[in-house]
BAMI-393531 format. One record per residue: x, y, z negated of N, C-alpha, C, O in turn; residue number from 1; residue in three letters. Coordinates in steps of 0.05 Angstrom, whole numbers, padded with zeros to 5 digits. Layout:
% BAMI-393531
((X; Y; Z); (X; Y; Z); (X; Y; Z); (X; Y; Z); NUM; 'ALA')
...
//
This chain:
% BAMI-393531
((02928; 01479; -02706); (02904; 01494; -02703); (02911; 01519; -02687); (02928; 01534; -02697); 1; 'UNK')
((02902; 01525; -02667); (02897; 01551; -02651); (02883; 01571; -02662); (02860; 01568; -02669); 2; 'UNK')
((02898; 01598; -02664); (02882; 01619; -02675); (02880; 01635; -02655); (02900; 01647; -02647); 3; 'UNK')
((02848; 01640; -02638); (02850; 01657; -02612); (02821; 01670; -02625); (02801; 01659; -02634); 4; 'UNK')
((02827; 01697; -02621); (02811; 01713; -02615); (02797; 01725; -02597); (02812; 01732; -02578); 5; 'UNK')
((02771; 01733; -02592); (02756; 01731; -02566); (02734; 01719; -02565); (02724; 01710; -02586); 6; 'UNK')
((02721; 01716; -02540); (02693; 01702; -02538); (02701; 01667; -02527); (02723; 01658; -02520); 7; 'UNK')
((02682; 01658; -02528); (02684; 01632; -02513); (02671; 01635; -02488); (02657; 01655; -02483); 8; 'UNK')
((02674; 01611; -02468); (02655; 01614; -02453); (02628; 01612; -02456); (02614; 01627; -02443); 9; 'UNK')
((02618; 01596; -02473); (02593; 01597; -02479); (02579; 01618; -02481); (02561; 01623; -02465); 10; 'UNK')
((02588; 01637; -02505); (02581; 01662; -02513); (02582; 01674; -02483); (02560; 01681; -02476); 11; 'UNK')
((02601; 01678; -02465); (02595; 01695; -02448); (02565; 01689; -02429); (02546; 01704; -02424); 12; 'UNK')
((02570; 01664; -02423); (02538; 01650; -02403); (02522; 01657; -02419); (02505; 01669; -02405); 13; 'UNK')
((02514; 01658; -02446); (02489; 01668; -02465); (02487; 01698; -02461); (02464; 01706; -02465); 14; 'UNK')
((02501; 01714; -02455); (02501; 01739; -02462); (02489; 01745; -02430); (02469; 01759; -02429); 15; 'UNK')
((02499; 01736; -02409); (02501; 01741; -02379); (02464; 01734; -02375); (02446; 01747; -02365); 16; 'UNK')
((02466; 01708; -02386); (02434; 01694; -02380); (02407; 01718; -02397); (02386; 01723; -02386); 17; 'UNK')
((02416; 01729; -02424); (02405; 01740; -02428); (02396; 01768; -02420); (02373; 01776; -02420); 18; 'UNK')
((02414; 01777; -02415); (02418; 01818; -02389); (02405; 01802; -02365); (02386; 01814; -02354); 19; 'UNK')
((02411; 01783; -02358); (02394; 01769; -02332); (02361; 01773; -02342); (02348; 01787; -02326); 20; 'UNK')
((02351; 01766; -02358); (02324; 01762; -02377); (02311; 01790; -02373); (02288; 01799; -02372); 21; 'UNK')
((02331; 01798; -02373); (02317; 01838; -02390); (02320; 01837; -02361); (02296; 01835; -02354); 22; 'UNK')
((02335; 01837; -02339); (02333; 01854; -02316); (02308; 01845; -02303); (02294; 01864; -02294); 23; 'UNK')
((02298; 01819; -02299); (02277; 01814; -02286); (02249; 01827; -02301); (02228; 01832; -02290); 24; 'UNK')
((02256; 01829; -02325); (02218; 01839; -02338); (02231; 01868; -02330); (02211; 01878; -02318); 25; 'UNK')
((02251; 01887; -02328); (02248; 01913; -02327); (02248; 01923; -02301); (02240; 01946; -02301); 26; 'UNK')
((02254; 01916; -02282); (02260; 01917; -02250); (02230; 01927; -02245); (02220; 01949; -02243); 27; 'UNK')
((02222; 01904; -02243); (02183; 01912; -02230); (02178; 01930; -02242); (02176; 01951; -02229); 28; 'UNK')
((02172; 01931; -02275); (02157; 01955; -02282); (02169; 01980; -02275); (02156; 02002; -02273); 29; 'UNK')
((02198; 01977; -02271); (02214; 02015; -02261); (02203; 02020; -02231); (02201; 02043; -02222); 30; 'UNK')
((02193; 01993; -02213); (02189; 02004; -02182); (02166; 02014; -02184); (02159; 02033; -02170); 31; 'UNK')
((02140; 01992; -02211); (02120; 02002; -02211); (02109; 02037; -02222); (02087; 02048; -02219); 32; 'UNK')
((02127; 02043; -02232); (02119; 02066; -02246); (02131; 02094; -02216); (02121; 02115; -02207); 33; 'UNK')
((02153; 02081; -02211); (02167; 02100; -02196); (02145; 02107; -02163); (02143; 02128; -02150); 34; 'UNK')
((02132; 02080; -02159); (02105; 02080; -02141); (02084; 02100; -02146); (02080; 02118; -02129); 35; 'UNK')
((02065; 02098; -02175); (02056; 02105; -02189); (02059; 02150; -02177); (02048; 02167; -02163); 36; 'UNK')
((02088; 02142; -02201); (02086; 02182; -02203); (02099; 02178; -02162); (02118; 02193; -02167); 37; 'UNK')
((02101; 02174; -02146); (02094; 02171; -02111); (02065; 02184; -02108); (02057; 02207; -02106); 38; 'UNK')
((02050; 02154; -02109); (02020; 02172; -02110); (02015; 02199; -02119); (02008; 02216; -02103); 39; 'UNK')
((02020; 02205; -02149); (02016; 02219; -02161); (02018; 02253; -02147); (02003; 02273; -02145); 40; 'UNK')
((02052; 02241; -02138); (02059; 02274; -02123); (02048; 02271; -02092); (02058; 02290; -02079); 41; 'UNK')
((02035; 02259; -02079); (02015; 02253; -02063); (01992; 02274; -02066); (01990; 02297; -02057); 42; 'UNK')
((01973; 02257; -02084); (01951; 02260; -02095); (01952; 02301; -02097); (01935; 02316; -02087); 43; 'UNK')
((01982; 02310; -02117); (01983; 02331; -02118); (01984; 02356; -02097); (01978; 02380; -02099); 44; 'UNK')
((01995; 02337; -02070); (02006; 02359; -02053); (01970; 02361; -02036); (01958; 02381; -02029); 45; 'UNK')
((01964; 02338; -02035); (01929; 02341; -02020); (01906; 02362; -02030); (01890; 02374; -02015); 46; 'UNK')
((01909; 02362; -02064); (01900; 02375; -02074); (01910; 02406; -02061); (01899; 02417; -02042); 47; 'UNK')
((01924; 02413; -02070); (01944; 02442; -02067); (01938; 02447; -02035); (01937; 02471; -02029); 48; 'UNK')
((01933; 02430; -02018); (01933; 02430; -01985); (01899; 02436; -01983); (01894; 02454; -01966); 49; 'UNK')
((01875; 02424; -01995); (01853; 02430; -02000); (01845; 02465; -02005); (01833; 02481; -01991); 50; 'UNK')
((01856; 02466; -02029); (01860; 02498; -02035); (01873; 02511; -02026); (01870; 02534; -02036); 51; 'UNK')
((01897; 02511; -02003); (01904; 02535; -01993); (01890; 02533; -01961); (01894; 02552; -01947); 52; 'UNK')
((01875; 02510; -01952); (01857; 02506; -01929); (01825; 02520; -01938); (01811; 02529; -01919); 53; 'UNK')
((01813; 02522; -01967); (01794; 02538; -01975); (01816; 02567; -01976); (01817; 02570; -01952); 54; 'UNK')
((01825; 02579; -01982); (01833; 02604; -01976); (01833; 02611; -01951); (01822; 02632; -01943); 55; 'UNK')
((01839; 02603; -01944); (01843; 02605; -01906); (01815; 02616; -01890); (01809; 02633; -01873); 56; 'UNK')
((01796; 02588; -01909); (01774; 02594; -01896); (01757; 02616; -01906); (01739; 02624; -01891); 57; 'UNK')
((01761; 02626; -01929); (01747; 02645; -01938); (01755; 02675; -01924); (01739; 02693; -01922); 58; 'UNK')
((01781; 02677; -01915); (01793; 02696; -01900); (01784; 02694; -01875); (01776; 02713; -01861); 59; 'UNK')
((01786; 02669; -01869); (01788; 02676; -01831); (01761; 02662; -01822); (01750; 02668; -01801); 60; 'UNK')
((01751; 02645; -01836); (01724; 02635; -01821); (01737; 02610; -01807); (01724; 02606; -01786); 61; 'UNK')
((01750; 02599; -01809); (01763; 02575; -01797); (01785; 02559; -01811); (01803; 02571; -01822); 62; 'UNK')
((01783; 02527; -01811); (01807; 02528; -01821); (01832; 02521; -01800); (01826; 02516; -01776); 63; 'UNK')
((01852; 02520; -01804); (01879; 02514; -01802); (01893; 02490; -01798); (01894; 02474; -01816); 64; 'UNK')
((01903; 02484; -01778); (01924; 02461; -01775); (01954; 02469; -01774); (01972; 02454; -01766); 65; 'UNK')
((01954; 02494; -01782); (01985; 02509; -01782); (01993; 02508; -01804); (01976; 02516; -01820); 66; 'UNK')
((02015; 02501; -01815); (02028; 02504; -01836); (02036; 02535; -01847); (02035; 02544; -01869); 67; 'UNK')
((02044; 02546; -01825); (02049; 02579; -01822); (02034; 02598; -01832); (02040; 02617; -01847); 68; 'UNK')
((02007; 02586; -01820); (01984; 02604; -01837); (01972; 02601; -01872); (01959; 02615; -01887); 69; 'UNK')
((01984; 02577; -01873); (01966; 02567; -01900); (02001; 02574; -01915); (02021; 02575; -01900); 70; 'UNK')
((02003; 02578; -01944); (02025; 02578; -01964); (02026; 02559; -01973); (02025; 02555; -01997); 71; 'UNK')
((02029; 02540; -01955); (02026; 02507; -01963); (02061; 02487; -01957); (02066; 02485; -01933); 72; 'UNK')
((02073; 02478; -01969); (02093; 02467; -01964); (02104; 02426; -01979); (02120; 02423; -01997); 73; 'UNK')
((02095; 02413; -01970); (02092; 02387; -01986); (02121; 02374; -01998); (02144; 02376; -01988); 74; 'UNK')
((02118; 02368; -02009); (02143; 02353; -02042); (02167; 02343; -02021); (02169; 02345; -01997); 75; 'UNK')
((02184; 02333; -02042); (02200; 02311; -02014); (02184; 02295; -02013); (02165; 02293; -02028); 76; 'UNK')
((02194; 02276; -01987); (02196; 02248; -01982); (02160; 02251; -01973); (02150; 02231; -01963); 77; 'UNK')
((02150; 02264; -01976); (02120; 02267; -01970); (02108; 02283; -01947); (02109; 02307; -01946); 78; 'UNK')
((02096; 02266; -01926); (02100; 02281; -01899); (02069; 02286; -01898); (02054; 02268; -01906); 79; 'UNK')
((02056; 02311; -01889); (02026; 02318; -01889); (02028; 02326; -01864); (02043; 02342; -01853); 80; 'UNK')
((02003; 02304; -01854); (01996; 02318; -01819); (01964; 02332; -01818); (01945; 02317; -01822); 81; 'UNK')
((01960; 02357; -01813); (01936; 02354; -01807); (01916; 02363; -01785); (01920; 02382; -01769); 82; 'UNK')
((01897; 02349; -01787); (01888; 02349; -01765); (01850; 02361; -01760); (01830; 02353; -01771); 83; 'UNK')
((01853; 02383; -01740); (01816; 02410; -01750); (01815; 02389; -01726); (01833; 02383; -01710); 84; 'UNK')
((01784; 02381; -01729); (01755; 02377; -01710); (01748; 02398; -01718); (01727; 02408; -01711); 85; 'UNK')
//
């Protein structure tokens, strides 16, 4: 009789197949959320770009396509163009 201590192979393919299991249900929901708060700091910087374009206008009677003039600066990774008719 052999006395070995350790896993078998089996045990290891069960263990591998199962971390396999968890990675596919948790993958999507981390890109989905990570999308999610994206928008979110989006949504925030437009806002913040709204109100320092009403400041502007209450000062000068016009608004602004300068970044310079407005105290406006956007998040990372988040690029704001804008554009006065």
């Amino acid at each position: 009789m052999r006395n070995s201590s350790g896993f078998s192979l089996i045990e290891l393919l069960l263990v591998t197949l199962i971390i396999g299991i968890l990675a596919t249900i948790a993958i999507p929901r981390l890109t989905a959320a990570r999308d999610r708060a994206f928008v979110a700091t989006m949504q925030a910087d437009l806002r913040n770009l709204a109100t320092q374009q009403e400041i502007h206008y209450a000062d000068e009677l016009t608004y602004s396509n300068d970044f310079d003039d407005l105290a406006f600066s956007s998040s990372d990774r988040v690029t704001v163009t804008v554009t006065v008719a």
